[in-house]
C-alpha positions as CSV (number, residue, x, y, z in Angstrom):
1,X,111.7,107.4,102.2
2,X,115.1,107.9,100.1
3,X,117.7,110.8,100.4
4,X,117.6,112.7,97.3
5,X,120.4,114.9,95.4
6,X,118.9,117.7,93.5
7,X,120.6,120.1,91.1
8,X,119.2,123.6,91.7
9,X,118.8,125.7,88.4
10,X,116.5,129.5,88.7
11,X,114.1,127.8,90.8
12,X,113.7,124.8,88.5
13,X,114.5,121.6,90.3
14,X,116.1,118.8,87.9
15,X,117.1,115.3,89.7
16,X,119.6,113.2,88.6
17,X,120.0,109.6,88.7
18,X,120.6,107.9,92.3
19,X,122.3,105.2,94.6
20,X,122.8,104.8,98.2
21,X,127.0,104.9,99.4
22,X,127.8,104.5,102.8
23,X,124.5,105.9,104.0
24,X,124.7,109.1,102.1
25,X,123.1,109.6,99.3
26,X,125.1,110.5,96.2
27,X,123.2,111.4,92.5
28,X,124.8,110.4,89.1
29,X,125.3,113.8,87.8
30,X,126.0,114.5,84.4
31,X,128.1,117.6,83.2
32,X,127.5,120.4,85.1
33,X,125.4,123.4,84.4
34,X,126.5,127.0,85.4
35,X,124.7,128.4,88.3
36,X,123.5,124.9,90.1
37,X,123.7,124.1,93.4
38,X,124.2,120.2,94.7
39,X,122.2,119.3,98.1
40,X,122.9,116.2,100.1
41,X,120.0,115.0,101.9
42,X,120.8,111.9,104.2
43,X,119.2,109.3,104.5
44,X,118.4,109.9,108.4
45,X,117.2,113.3,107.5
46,X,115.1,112.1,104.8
47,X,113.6,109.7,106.8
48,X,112.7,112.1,109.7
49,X,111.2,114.7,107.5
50,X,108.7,112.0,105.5
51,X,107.7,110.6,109.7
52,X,107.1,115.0,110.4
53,X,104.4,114.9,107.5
54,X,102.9,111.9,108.1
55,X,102.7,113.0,111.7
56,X,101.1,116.7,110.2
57,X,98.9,114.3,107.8
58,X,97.7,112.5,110.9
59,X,97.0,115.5,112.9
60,X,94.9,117.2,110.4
61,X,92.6,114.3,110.2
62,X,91.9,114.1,113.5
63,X,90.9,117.7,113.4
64,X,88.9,117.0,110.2
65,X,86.3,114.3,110.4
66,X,85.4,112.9,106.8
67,X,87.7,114.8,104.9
68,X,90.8,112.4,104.6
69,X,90.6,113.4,100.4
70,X,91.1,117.5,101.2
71,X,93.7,116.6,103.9
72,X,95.9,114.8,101.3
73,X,94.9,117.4,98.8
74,X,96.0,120.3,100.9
75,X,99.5,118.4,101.5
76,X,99.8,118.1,98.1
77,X,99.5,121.1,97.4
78,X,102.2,122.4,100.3
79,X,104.5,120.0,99.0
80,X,104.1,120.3,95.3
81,X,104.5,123.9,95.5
82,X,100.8,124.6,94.0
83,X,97.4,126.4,95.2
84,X,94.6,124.6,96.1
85,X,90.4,126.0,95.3
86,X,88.1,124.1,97.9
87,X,84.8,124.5,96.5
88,X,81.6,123.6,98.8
89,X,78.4,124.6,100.4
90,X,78.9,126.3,103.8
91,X,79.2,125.1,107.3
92,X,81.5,121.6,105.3
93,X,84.9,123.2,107.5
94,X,86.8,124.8,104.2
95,X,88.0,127.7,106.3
96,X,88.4,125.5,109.5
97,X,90.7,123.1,107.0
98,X,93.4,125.8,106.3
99,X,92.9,127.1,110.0
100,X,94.4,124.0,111.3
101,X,97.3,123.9,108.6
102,X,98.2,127.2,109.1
103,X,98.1,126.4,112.8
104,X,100.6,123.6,112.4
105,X,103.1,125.1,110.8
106,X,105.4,127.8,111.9
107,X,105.1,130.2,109.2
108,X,103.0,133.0,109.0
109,X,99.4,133.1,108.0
110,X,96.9,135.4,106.4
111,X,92.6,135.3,106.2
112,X,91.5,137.5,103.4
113,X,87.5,137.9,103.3
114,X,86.7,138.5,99.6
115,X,84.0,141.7,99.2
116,X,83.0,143.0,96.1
117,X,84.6,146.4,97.5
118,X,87.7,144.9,98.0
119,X,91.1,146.8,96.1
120,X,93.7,144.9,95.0
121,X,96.2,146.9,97.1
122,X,94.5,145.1,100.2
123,X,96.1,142.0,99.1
124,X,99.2,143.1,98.1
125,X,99.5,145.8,99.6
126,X,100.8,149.5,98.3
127,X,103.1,152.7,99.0
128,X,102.9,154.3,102.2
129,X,104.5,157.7,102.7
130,X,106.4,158.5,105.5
131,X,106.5,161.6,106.4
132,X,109.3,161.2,108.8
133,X,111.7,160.9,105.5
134,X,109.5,162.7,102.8
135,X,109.5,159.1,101.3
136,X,107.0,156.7,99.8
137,X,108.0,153.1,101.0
138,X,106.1,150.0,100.4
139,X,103.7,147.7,103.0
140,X,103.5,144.8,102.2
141,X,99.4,143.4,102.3
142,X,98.2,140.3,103.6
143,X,99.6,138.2,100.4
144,X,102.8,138.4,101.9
145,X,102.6,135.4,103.8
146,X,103.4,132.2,103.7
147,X,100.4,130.3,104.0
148,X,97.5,133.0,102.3
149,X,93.4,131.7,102.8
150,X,91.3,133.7,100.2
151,X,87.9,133.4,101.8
152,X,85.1,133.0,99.5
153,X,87.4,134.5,96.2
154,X,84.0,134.5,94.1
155,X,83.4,137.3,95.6
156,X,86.4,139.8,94.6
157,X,86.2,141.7,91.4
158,X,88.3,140.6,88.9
159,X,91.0,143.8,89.2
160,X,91.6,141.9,92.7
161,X,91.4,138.2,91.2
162,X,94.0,139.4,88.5
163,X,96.3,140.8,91.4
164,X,96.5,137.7,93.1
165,X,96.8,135.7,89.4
166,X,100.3,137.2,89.5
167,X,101.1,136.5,93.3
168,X,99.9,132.7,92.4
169,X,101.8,132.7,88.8
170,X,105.1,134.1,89.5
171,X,105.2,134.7,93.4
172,X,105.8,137.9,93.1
173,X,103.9,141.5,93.2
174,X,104.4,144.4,91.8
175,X,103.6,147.9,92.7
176,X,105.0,151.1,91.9
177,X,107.4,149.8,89.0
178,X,109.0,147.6,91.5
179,X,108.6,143.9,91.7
180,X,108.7,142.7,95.8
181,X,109.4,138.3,96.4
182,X,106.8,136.4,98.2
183,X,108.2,134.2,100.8
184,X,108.8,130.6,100.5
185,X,106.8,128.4,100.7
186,X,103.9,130.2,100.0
187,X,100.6,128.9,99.1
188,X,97.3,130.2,98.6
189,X,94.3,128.3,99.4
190,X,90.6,129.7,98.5
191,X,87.9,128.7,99.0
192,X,84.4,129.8,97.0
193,X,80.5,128.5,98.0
194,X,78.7,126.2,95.4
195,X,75.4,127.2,96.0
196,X,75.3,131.0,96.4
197,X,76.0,133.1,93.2
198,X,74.4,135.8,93.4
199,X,76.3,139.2,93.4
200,X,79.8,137.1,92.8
201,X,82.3,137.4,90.0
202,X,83.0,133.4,88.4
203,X,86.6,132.6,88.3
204,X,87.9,133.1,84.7
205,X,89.7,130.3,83.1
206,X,93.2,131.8,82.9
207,X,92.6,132.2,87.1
208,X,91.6,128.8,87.6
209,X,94.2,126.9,85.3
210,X,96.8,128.5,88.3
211,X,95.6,126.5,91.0
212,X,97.5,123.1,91.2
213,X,93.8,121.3,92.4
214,X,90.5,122.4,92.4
215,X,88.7,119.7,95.3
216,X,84.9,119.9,95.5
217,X,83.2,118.9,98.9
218,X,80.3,116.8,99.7
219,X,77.9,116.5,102.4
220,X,79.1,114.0,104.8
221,X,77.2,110.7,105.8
222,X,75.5,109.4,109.2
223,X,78.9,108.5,110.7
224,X,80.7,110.8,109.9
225,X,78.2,114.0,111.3
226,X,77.7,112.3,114.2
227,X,81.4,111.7,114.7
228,X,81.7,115.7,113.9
229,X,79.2,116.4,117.0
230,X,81.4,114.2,119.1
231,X,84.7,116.5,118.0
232,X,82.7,119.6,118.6
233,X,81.7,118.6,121.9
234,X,85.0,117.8,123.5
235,X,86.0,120.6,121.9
236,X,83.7,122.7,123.7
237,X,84.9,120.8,126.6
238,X,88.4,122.6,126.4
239,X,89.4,118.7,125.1
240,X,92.1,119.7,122.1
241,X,94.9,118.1,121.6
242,X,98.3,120.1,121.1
243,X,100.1,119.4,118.2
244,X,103.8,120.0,117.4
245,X,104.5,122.9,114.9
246,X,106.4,122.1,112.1
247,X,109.5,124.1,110.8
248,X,109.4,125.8,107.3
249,X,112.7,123.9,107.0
250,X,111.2,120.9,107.1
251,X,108.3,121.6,104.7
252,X,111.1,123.0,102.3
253,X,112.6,119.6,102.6
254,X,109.7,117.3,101.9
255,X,109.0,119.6,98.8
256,X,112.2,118.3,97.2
257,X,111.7,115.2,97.9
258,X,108.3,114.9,97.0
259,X,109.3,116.2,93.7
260,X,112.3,113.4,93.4
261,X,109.6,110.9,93.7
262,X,110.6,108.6,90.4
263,X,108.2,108.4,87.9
264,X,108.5,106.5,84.8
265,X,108.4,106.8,81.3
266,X,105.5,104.5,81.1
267,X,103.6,106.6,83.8
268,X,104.5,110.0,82.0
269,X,102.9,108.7,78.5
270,X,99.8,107.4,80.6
271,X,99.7,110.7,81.9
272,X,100.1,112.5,77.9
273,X,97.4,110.3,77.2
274,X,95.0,111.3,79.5
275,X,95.3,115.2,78.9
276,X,95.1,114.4,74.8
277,X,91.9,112.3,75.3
278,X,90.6,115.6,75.9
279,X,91.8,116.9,72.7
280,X,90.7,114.1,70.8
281,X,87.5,111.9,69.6
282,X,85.6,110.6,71.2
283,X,85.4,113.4,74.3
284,X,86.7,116.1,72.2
285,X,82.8,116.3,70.6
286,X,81.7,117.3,74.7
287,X,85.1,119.6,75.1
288,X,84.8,123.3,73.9
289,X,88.2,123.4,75.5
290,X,91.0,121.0,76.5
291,X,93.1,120.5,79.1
292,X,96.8,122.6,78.0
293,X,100.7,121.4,78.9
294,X,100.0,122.8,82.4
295,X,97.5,119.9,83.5
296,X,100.3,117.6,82.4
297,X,102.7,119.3,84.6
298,X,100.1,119.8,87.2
299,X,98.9,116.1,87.3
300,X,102.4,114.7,87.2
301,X,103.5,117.1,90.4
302,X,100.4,115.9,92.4
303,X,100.9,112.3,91.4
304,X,104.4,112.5,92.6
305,X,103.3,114.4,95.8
306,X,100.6,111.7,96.5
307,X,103.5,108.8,96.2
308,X,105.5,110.6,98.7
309,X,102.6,111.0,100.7
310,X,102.0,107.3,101.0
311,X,105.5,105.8,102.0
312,X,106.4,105.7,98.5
313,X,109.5,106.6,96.5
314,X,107.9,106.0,92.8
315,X,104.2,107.1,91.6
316,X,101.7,104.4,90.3
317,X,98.8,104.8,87.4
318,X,96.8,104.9,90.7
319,X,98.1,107.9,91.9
320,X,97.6,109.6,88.5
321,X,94.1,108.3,88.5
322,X,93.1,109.3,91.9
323,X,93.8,112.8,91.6
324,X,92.8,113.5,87.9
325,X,89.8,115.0,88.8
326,X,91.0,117.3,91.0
327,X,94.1,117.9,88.9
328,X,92.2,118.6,84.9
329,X,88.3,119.1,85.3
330,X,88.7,123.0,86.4
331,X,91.2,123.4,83.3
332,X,88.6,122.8,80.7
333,X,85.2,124.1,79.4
334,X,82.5,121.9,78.5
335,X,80.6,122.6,75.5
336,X,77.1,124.1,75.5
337,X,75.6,120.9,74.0
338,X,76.8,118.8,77.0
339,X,76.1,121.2,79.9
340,X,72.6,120.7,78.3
341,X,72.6,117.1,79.4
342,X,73.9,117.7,82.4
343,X,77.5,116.5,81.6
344,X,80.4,117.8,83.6
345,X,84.1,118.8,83.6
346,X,84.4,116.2,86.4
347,X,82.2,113.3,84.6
348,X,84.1,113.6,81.9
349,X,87.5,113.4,82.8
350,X,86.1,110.5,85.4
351,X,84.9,108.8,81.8
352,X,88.5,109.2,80.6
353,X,89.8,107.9,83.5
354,X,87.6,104.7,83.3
355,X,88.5,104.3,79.3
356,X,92.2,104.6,79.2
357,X,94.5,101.9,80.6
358,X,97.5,102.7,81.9
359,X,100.7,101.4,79.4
């Protein structure tokens, strides 16, 4: 995997051009912009960080039997800088999944279990007096982690869905007139139940358009339980094997390059084209509303992510493809007449998939 030199700008991470030199790597910058930053990543360095997340890739799949797709999902998520929804009937490991991230990594981790009587200061937290100094100070809640698992988040009211919207949007919270910094990274993966929706309050649009993928879970196959029954077994056995932690460093590192990962003209048009097919005939007649810019952005980021993720150093229609699903179907309603038939956000965007040809 390439080195990358990155010019730092509020956040916003624009690359420049590139070439190899003596076995640094050095970008073609243009004229400089006030307020950014250059970062030198060698090639070494590079190289060692993309073998740490192949190794964290490998290790979650042995901990995960038939889930390769929400393994690669949740690291694209980490390393594009997004939220992930898992969506799935119970007992299919969603919470076990995020368990064994969190547990390879070194950063801190929260579990929030989502009850209707839940207040959004239990997430974020709230103002604490001390009566040592006759002063209110602030506590921060579970959100302030960097690796956050919103159990079953169906099941919060929506003044608690709207205080995490801004944790997610703008990683941040506010409380009191002040505005507190999440750490970075920081991630949340929820999680909700597909078949139970009784007493729960449905994720509204503007909530669901924050989270970078929205992966939905299937049953597995023969194999695949009976390989589950062997992992529980020899884990019952005291048979686990010990993985290495990774650094927040390191994550922090793979996140940039991920993001470097090239992606070409050509690529970002096929990408324009598959967000305005939902705008336009002939699926526009099934779409009560389309995808917005963000699934652009959002699809592009996971695309590059997935690239990295592969050994790669430039993204290919097929990494556009493979995770347009996950990437577009939660960002758009389907109209009344199609839900009828039995059409859905995911069919349809697979449809898309299948009609356009990458340029």
């Amino acid at each position: 995997m390439p080195g990358l030199t990155v010019l730092y700008t509020k956040g916003c991470i624009v690359f420049a051009g590139e070439a190899w030199q003596g076995g640094g790597f050095y970008g073609i910058v243009g004229s400089p912009v006030s307020g950014q930053e250059r970062v030198v990543v060698t090639k070494n360095s590079a190289l060692d960080v993309a073998h740490r997340i192949a190794g964290l890739r490998n290790g979650l799949m042995a901990g995960l039997i038939g889930h390769e797709i929400l393994v690669e999902r949740l690291l694209i998520g980490i390393l594009a800088g997004g939220h992930i929804l898992i969506e799935g009937a119970p007992g299919l490991a969603k919470t076990r999944a995020v368990k064994l991230l969190a547990n390879a990594l070194c950063g801190d981790f929260a579990r929030i279990q989502c009850t209707p009587d839940l207040l959004p200061s239990d997430l974020t937290g709230t103002d604490v007096f001390n009566p040592d100094t006759g002063k209110f100070s602030f506590s921060n809640g579970p959100v302030f982690h960097n690796l956050v698992l919103v159990d079953e988040i169906n099941r919060a009211p929506p003044k608690v869905q709207s205080a995490l919207l801004e944790a997610m949007a703008e990683q941040q919270v506010t409380s009191g007139g002040k505005t507190h910094r999440l750490p970075d990274p920081f991630a949340v993966v929820a999680t909700q139940n597909s078949i139970e929706h009784e007493g729960t309050f449905p994720l509204p649009e503007a909530q669901l358009d924050r989270f970078l993928l929205h992966v939905v879970l299937e049953l597995p196959g023969a194999e695949a339980e009976r390989r589950i029954l062997d992992l529980v077994e020899e884990e019952q056995q005291g048979h686990i094997l010990a993985s290495e932690k990774i650094d927040l460093k390191v994550i922090r590192e793979a996140k940039v390059q991920a993001m470097g990962i090239y992606l070409s003209a050509a690529l970002r048009d096929y990408i324009v084209k598959l967000v305005l097919a939902t705008r336009e005939a002939p699926f526009a007649d099934e779409i009560e509303h389309a995808v917005s810019p963000r699934g652009s952005i959002a699809l592009a980021a996971a695309a590059k992510a997935r690239a990295y993720l592969n050994g790669r150093d430039h993204a290919l229609p097929g990494d556009v493809a493979a995770v347009a699903e996950d990437a577009l179907a939660h960002r758009m309603v389907v109209s009344w007449r199609s839900t009828s038939e039995g059409r859905t956000a995911r069919a349809i965007i697979a449809d898309i998939v299948k009609a356009i040809e990458p340029l």
